[in-house]
N, C-alpha and C positions, 0 to 999 in steps of 0.2 A: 504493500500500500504506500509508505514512503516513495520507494522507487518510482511508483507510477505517478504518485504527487507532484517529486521533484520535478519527472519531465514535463508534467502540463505548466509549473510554475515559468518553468525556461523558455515556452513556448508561448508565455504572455507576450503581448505587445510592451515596447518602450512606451514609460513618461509615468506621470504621476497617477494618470488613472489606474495603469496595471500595478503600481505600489500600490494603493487602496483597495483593490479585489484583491492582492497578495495578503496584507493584512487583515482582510475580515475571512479571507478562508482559511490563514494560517488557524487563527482565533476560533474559527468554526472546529478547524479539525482538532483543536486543543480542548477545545468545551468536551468535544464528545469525547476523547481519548478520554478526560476527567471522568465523565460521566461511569464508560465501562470500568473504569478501577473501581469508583467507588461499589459498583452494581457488584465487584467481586469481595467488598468490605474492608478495602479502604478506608483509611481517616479522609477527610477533605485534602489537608493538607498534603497528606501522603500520597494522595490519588493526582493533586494536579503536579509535583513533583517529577513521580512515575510518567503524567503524559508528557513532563518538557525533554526527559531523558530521550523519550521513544520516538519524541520528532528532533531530537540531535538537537535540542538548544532552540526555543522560539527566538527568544533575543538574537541570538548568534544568528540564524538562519534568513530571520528577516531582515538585518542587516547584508549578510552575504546576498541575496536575492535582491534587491536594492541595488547594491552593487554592480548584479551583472545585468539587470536592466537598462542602466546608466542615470538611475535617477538620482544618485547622491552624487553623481556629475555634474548631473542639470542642475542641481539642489547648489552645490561648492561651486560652479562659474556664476549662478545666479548672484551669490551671496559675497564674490571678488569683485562682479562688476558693480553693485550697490556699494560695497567698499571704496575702491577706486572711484568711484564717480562721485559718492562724500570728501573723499581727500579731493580730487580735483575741483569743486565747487569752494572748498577753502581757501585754497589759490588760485584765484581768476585771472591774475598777471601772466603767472605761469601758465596756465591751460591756454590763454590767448595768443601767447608767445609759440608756443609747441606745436598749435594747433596752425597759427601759421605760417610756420615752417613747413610743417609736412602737409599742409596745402600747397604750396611753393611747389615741391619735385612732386607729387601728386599729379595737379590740374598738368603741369608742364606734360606729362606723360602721356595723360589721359588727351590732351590733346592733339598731340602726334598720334596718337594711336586712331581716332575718331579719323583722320587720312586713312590712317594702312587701312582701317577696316572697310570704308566706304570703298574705297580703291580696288583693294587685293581681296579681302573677304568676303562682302557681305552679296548676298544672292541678285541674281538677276531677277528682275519682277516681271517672271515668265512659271508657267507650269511646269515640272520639275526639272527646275535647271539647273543640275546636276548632268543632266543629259545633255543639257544644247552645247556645240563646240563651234569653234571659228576658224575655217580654213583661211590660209595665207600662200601669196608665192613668196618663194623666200628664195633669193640667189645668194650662192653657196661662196663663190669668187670674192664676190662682194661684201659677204654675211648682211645685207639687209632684207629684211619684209617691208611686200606691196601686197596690193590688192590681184581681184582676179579678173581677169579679161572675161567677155561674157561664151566665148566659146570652151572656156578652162571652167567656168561654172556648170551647162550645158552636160560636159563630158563628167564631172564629179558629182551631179546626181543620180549618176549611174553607176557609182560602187558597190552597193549595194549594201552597202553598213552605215546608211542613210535612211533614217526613215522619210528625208525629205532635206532639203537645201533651200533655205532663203538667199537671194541678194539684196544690198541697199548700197544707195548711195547719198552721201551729204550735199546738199548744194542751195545756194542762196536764191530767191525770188523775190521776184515784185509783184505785192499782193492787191486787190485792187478789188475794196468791195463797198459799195454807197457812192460815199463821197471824201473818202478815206484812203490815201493810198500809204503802203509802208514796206519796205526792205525786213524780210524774214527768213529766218533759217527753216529748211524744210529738208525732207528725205525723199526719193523715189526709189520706190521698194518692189519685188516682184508681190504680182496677188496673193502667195503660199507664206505671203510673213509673217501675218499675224494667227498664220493658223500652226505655224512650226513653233512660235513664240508659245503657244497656249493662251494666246490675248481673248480676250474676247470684250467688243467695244463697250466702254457703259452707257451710252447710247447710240441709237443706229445699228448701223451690219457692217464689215469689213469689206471689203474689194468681190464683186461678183467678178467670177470666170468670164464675163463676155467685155472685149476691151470698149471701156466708157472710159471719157475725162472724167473721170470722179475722183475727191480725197477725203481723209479720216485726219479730222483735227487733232490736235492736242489738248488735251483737260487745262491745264492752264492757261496758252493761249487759249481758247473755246472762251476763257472765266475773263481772259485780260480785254480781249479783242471784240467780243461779238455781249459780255457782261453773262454767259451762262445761260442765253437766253437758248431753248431747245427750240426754237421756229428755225433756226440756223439750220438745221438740216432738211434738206432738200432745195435749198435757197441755191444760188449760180456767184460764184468770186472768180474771179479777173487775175489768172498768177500767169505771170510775161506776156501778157494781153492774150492769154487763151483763157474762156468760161471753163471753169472746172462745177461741181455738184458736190453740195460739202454733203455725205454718206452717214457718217459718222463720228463719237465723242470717243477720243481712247481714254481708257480709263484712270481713274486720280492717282498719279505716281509712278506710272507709266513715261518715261524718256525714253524709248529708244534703247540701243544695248552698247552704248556710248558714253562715257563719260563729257563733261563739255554741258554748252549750251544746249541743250535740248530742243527737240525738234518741236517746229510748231504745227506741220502737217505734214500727212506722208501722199505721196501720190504713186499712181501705179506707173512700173518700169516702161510699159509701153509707149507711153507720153514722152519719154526720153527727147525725142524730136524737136518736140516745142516747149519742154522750161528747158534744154541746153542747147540751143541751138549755134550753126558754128560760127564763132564772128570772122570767118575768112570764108571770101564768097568762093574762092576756089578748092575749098577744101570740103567735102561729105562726111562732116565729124560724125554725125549719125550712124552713117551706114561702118562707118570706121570701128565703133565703140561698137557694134553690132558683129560685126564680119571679122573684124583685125584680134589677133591672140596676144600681139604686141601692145595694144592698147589697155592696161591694166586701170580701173577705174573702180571694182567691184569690191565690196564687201563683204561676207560669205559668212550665216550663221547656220547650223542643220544641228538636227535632232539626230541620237544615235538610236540604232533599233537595241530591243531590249537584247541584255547580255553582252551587247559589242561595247569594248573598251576604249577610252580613247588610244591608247597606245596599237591597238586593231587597226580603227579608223586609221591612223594617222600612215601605218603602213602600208594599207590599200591605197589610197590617194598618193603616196610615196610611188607605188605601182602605177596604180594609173596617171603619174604626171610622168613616168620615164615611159612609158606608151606612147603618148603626146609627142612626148619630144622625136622621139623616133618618127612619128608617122608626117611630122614636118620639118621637114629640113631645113628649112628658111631660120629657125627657131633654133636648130639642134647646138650650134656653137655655143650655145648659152647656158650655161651651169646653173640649172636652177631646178627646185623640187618644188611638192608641196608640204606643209606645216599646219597638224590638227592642235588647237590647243584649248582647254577649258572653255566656253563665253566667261565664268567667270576671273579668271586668270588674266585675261584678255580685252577688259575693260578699255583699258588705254593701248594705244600701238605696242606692240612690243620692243620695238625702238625707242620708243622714248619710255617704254617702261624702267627700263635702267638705270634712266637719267633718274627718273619719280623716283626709285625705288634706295639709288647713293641717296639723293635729298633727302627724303625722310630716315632714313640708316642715320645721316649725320643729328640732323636735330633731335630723332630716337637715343642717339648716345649722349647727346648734349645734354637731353631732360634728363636720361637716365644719371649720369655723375650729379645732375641737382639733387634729384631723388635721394644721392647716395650721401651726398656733405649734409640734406635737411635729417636725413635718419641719424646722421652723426653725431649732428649738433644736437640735436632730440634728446639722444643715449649721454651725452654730457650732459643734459639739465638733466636726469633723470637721474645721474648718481651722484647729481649735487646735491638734489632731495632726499635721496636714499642715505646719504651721507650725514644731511644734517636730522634724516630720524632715525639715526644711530640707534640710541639711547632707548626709542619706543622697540625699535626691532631685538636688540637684545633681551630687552624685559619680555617681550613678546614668547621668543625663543627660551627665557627662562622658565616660565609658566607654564611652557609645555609644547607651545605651536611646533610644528614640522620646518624641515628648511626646504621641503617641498612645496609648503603653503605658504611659504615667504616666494617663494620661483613664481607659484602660480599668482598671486597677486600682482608681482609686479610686472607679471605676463600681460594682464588683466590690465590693468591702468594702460599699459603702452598700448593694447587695442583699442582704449575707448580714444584715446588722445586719437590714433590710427581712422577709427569712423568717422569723427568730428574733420579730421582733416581732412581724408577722405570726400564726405559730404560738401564739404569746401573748396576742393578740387575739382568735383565735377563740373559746379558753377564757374569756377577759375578757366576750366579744359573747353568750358563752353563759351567763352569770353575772346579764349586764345583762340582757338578755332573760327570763329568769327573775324577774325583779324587775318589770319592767317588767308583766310578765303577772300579776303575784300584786296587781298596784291596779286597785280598783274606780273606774274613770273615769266612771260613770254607763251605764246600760243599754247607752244608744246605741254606748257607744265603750270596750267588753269587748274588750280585745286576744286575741287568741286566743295560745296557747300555738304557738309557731311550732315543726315539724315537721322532720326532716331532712330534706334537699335539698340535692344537688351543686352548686348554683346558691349559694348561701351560701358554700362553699369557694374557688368562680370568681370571686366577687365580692370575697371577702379575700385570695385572691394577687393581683388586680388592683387594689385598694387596697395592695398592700406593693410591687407592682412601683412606683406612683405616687408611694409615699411613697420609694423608692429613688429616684425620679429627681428626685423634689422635694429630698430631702434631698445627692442624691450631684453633682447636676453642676453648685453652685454650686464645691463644692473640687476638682470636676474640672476646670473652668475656669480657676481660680486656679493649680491646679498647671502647667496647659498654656500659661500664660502667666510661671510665676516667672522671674524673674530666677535665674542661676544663679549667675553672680564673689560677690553682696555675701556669700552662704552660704560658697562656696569660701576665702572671705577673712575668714571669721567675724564679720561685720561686727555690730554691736549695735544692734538695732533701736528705730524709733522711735516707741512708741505712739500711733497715729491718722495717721503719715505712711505707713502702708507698705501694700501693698496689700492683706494679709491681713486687717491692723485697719480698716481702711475698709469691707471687706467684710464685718467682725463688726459693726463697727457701725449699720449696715445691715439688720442680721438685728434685731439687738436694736430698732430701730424699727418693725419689721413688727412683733414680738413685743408690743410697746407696742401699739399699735395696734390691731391683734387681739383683745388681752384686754380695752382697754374696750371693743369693740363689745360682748363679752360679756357684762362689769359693768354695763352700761347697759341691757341688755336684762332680764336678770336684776334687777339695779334698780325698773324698770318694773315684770315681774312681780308681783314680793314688794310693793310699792306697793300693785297693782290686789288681791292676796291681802289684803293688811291693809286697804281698803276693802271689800273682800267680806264681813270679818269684822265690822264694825261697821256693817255690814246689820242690822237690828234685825226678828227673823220675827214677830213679834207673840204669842208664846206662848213658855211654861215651858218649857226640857228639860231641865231638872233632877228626877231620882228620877220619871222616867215611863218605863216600859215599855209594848211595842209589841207584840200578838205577831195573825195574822194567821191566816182562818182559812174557808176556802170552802166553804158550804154547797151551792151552784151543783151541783158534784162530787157530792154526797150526796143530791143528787136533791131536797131539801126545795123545796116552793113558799112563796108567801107565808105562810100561817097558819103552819104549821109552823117558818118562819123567824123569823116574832116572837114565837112562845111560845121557841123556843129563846134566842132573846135575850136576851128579860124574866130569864129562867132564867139564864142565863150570868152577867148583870148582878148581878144580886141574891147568886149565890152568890160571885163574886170577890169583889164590896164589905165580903162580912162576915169574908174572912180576916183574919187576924191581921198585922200590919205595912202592910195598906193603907187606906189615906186615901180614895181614892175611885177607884169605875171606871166607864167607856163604851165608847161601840163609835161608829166611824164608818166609811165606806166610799170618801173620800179620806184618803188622810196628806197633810197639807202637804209640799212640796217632793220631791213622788217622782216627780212628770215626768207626772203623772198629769191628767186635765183631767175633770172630768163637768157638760156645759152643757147650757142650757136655755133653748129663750123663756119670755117672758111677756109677759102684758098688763096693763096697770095700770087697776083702776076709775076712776081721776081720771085718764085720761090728758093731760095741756095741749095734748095735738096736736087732739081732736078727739073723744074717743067710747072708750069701752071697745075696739073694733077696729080703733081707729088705727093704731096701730103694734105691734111685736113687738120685744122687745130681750133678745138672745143673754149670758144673764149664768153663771157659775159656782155649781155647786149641790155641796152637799154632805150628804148624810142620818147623824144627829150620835144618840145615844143621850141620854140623861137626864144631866143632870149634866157634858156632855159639856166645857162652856166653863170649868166650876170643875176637871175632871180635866187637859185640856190647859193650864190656864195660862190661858187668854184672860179678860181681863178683859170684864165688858160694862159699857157707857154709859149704858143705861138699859134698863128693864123688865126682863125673867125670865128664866131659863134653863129649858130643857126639864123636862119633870118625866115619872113614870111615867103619870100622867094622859095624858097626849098619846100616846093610841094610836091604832088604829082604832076606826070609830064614835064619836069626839070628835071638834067645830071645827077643821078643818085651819089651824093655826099656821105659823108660820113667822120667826127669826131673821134678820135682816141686819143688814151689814155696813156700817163707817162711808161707806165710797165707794159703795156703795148707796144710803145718805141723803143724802149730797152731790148726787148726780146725779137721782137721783127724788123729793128733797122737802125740795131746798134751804130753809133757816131754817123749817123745819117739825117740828113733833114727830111721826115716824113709828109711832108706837104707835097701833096702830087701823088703818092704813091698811090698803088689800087689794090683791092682785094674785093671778093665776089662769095656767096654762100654756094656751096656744091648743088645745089638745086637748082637757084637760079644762073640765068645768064647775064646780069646785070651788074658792070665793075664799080666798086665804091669808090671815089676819091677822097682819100685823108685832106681836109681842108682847115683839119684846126687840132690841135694838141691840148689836152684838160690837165689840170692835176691828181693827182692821186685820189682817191677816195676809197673809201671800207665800204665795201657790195652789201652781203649779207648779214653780216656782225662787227663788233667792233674787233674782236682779238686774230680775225682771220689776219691773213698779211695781203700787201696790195696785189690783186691781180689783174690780169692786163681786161678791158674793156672797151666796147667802144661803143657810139651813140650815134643813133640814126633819128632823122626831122619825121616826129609824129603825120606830119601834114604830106609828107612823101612815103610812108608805108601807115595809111590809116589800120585801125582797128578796134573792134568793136569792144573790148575788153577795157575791167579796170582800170583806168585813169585816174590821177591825182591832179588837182588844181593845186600848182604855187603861187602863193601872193606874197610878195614882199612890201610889208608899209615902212611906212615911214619912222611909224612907230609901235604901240603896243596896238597888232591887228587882231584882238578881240572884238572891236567895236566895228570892225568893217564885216562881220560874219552874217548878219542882216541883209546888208546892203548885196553882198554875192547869194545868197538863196534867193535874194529877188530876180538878178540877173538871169539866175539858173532859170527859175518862175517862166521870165518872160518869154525863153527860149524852146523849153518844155514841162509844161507844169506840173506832168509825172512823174518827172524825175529827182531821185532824193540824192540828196550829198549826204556820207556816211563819213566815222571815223575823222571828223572835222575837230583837227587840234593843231596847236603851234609847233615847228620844228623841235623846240625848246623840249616838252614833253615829251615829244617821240625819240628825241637821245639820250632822256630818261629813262626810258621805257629798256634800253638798251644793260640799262646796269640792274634792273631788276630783280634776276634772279643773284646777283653778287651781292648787293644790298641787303633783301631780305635773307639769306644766308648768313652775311657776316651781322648784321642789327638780331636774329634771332638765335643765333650763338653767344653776339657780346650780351643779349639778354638774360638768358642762360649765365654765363659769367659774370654777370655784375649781382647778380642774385649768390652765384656759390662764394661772390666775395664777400658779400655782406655779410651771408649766414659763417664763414671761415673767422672773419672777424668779430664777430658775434659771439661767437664761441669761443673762440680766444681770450675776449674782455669778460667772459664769464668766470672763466678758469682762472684767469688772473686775479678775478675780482673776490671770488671763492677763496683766495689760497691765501689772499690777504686779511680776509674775517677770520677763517680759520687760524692762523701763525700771528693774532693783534698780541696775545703772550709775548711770544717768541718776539717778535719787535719791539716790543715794552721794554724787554730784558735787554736786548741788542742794544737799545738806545739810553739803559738807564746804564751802561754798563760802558759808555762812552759812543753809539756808533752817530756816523750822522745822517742827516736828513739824505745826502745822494750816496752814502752807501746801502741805505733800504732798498733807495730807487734802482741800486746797480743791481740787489740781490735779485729783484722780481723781475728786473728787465734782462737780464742775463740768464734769467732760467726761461724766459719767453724765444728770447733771441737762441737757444740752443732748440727748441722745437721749430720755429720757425726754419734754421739751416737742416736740421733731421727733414722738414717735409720741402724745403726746394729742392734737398737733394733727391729723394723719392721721385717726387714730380717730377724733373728733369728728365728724367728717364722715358715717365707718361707723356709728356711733352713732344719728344721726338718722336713717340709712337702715332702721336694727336697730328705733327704736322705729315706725316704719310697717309691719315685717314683723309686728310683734307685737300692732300695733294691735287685730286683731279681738279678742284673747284680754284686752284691758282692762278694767277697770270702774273709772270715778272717775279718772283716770289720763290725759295728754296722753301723744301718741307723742315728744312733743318736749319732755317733764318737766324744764323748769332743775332744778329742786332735786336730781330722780333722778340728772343727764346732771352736778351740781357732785360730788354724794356718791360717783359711779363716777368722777371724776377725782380727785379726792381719795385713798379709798382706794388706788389705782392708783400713785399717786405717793407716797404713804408707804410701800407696800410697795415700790415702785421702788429708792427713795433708802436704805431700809434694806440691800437688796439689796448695794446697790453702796460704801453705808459702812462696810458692816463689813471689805469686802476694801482700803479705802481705806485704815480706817485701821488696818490691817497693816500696811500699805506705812508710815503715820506714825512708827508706832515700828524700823524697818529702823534698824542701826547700819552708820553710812557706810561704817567702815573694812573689815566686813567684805564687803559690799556690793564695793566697792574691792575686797578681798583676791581675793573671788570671780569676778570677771572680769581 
């Protein structure tokens, strides 16, 4: 009967309620065990005796059963954290101070992290997308991923480890509905997309099988643009002057399988025609993007069939792209495969994932060392407390308590301080995050606005539990080993001999340590930032606006787009406060690239057909090199002469002349694109300028008269005023108005801003590092003026005696600052080490700049140690002016 009791007891549920039926059955089976003794004649007493024997000890039993329930766990943590949280309501200075600290490396954490997750973890908001993956071309020669040409799509829905293949493609429109027009980002997606996605609209239908101009809005646009009103569907909008038939609402939260700006409507793949039509009238971009394998433009998400793996997938398409290549020769020279990879993996390109993935790496290390100095600083107030309730823990430990129950308490307190920070961090990580989203880091590396998610929450109580243990069971240690008589015996302690101070001191050298890895890093940084800055672009951004403006959209062809020009040009130039204006179709340093062969008539290799050399082109307006700043070297700048039906001209560039007509004067010379038959004559030499980026080096370029090879594409209006041209931005959207009233100017800012824009991701790297580091110096010295400041209440005896016994006021000041000054060299020397390791993680993000910078790696020891030594002098010399006697009176 025992036996079979035991097991039903062990097979109780956890918590207090299976304590309570444990006790009234234990108590049940004890009445009756009573009861049969006495029944055999028994005294009372005798008979309940006999039942406690026969169930092995009620006391004993119900305590052990207790036990392995876990309820005298739950009962003992309950009863640490009501403890702990009486002592921390005692000291509100302290619990404020601790609390924000370990908010500090907390929120920092949780806020890098609220990136990785949105980015690299958090699901695609499709039906089980775990399944969906994204094929890629990926040439092998090259190591980069593109997109897929639509006949490489065609041929991979037919691997059969498909349950089906979407395409999409990104692209800009002009949307046209009332009386309303506006430039918006939109997708053109095959019909099979949202039914591979698992979407299903939240109002309307998605793409019917039969080809219609129809589109499926977006839930947000839908709420921004048309106010959520549902009459929108079936209604007719105007995108690049084709009637589309708005179908459908995709559903709330729904973007696309893209990170970036989100699409505002998707349109079916067949419409391809008329929103991208080609702005060269002798080219069939259509049939091109259609028929051509070379023409990579696609997108590629598919659903895998059940049991197929991606690593399957990936080697069937592997298959079938070495079939491809074989069965066209045209293609076959070209090293290239295909690449299956997670949708969720695959968010962002995977080319610039890398970039994203260093970036956040860095400032995930940067919060993480915050994290690690605020846990530090933490665990030294906590055995300054521990320290100064000596006296209670001894008596405690006297009386009987456990030094397990001293462990767990002050396990216990460093949790709660852990929550409270915690709690405080989220808010922090949600502050930071928001900041962090609102900088433009360059196209490539737009952080997205990170989303709610329970995985954010998991990830910051598992950081607070972390930073409890990191913080809490250095003085649970300490506590589980004090000495108990010297407290019982009040004995006066002796700064740097006693176990507490040795283990503060300790702390304060990781602290050290720590913070220059950070100073050094950040160091570095702002280095490689102010080398960036004396990067010289080769042109004016002073009093030039920018403002941008796509004909492509409006349907114009060639002719059309240079009389619109000519026109544009001529009426902005005769406003009032500008100096002069152009048009060009790159801006310098927008990330932007448009290349081109050529062939040179004198070529030294051999012959007009020698060779071909891939150079950077740029089609420039009238006037273009006196509006942008560029000085030229020799010969002329464009003029309105240089249209079509004139001598096809052409400007280059100094590293153009270096390379093709060394110690020659380039004026007169010719060169010709391998396509066409038309000779360019060099009529004017430019200066140097930086194309794409600021850090590339010059490369050679040259520039052809917009108004002699028109084109219907992206253009940039430059206006040069006089002075500050904010105030003429009016007066040019009129101009535009009056020419065509459809047409919108986009991306309208000053030069000024847009060379800004260029240091962006340097800036916000090195500003949220040095942020980081200006944080682990405060808490480094923080911690420092604690320890110092502790060591000097602690030893007010010992300085009594020192000073009554002759010393003077700056021999005290030497003792403390001299025992500061030897932690301080213990943690630069440490650090030094982290340091060097710090500028090889930083290295790729340099320019002009060594990972092992003496001068950067003297200026971060430096400051370091002047903030150190202040730190610890001013509690020092407190301690200098202590008067002995009362010092004396007071012990």
């Amino acid at each position: 009967m025992i036996r079979e009791f035991a097991s039903r007891l062990w097979a109780l549920r956890r918590g207090k309620e299976a304590a309570r039926e444990l006790d009234e059955e234990l108590r049940f089976h004890l009445d009756k065990q009573t009861e049969v003794n006495m029944v055999r004649g028994m005294a009372p007493e005798e008979a309940r005796r006999q039942a406690l024997v026969a169930l092995g000890g009620i006391d004993k039993t119900r305590e052990e059963y207790r036990d392995a329930l876990g309820v005298r766990w739950l009962e003992d943590l309950i009863r640490d954290l009501g403890y702990g949280l009486r002592q921390l309501r005692r000291s509100p200075g302290f619990t404020a101070v601790a609390v924000l600290t370990l908010a500090l490396g907390i929120g920092a954490n949780t806020a890098i992290f609220s990136f990785v997750n949105t980015i690299f973890l958090k699901a695609l908001p499709a039906q089980d997308p775990d399944r969906l993956v994204n094929v890629f071309h990926f040439e092998g020669r090259r190591g980069s991923f593109s997109s897929l040409s639509y006949p490489d799509y065609l041929d991979f829905r037919q691997t059969g480890v498909l349950e089906d293949l979407a395409a999409f493609s990104g692209l800009t429109l002009h949307l046209s509905a009332g009386d309303r027009n506006e430039r918006i980002e939109g997708e053109i997606v095959t019909r099979n997309y949202f039914r591979v996605l698992g979407v299903q609209p939240a109002l309307g239908r998605a793409f019917s099988p039969e080809e219609q101009p129809e589109v499926v809005l977006g839930h947000d646009f839908w709420q921004r643009r048309f106010g959520g009103s549902p009459t929108v569907l079936g209604s007719s909008i105007t995108l690049n002057g084709h009637p589309f038939t708005a179908i459908g609402i995709a559903p709330k939260g729904f973007a696309g399988t893209q990170l970036g700006e989100p699409p505002g409507l998707w349109a079916p793949l067949e419409m391809h025609a008329q929103l991208m039509p080609s702005p060269f009238k002798d080219w069939d971009m259509a049939r091109a993007r259609i028929s051509n394998r070379g023409t990579h433009w696609l997108d590629a998400i598919g659903r895998l069939k059940p049991g197929v793996s991606v690593e399957q997938a990936d080697a069937a398409l592997k298959l079938r792209a070495r079939q491809i290549t074989a069965a066209n020769p045209p293609t076959g020279d070209r090293e290239w495969s295909a690449v299956v990879l997670p949708a969720n993996r695959s968010k962002v390109w995977p080319d610039a994932a890398v970039t994203m993935r260093r970036f956040l790496g860095l400032l995930f290390a940067a919060s993480g060392l915050v994290l690690l100095i605020a846990c530090v600083n933490v665990a030294g107030m906590l055995l300054a407390r521990s320290a100064a309730r000596a006296k209670e823990t001894a008596v405690r430990l006297a009386l009987g308590a456990t030094r397990f129950h001293l462990f767990r308490q002050s396990i216990a307190e460093a949790l709660l301080l852990a929550s409270l920070g915690g709690a405080a961090g989220i808010v922090l990580g949600v502050w930071l995050s928001a900041l962090l989203t609102g900088l433009k880091l360059g196209a490539w590396l737009d952080l997205p606005r990170p989303a709610f998610d329970p995985r954010l929450f998991v990830f910051a109580a598992a950081v607070s539990l972390l930073a409890a243990v990191l913080a809490g069971v250095t003085p649970a240690i300490h506590a589980w080993w004090r000495d108990v008589l010297p407290a019982l015996k009040q004995a006066p302690s002796v700064p740097g001999r006693t176990g507490t101070f040795a283990v503060r001191w300790s702390l304060v050298v990781v602290q050290v340590a720590l913070s220059l890895v950070l100073l050094a890093a950040t160091g570095l940084l702002v280095r490689s930032l102010q080398n960036e800055r004396m990067i010289q672009p080769g042109f004016e951004t002073r009093h030039l606006l920018l403002a941008s403006f796509d004909l492509h959209l409006q349907g114009y062809d060639e002719k059309p787009s240079a009389i619109f020009h000519r026109q544009l040009v001529e009426r902005i130039g005769n406003l009032p406060g500008v100096q002069s204006a152009s048009l060009a179709v790159v801006v310098p340093l927008s990330g932007r690239r448009w290349a081109t062969n050529i062939v040179l008539e004198d070529d030294p290799g051999g012959g007009a057909q020698a060779r071909e050399h891939n150079l950077n082109l740029n089609l420039v307006g009238p006037r273009y090199f006196q509006t942008a700043g560029i000085p030229l070297v020799a010969g002329r700048d464009f003029s309105s002469a240089d249209r079509e039906g004139s001598p096809a001209v052409a400007i280059v560039n100094e590293s153009m002349e270096r390379r093709f007509w060394p110690g020659q004067n380039p004026i007169g010379k010719r060169f010709r694109e391998p396509q066409g038959n038309e000779w360019m004559e060099v009529v004017g030499v430019a200066r140097d300028t930086k194309y794409r980026q600021l850090r590339e080096q010059f490369e050679p370029c040259f520039y052809r008269p917009i108004f002699q090879k028109p084109t219907g594409t992206v253009a940039t209006l430059y206006v040069r005023a006089s002075g500050n041209p904010w105030p003429l931005v009016d007066a040019i959207r009129g101009e535009v108005r009056a020419l065509d009233r459809s047409l919108l100017l986009f991306d309208v800012k000053t030069m000024e801003d847009h060379y800004q824009e260029a240091f962006a991701q340097s800036r916000a790297i090195a500003a949220f590092v040095g942020l980081f580091s200006t944080v682990a110096l405060i808490l480094a010295a923080v911690g420092l003026y604690g320890i110092v400041s502790y060591a000097v209440t602690q030893a007010r005896h010992e300085i009594g005696i020192r000073m009554a016994l002759g010393a003077r006021w700056h021999h005290v000041l030497r003792l403390f600052v001299g025992r500061a000054l030897k932690l301080i060299v213990a943690g630069l020397a440490v650090g030094l080490a982290g340091a060097l390791a710090a500028g090889r993680l930083v290295g790729s993000f340099l320019y002009g700049v060594e990972s092992a910078d003496a001068g950067t790696m003297a200026a971060a020891v430096v400051l370091l140690m002047a903030v150190a030594l202040l730190a610890s002098y001013l509690p020092a010399r407190r301690a200098a002016k202590v008067d002995p006697v009362a010092a004396l009176r007071c012990e």
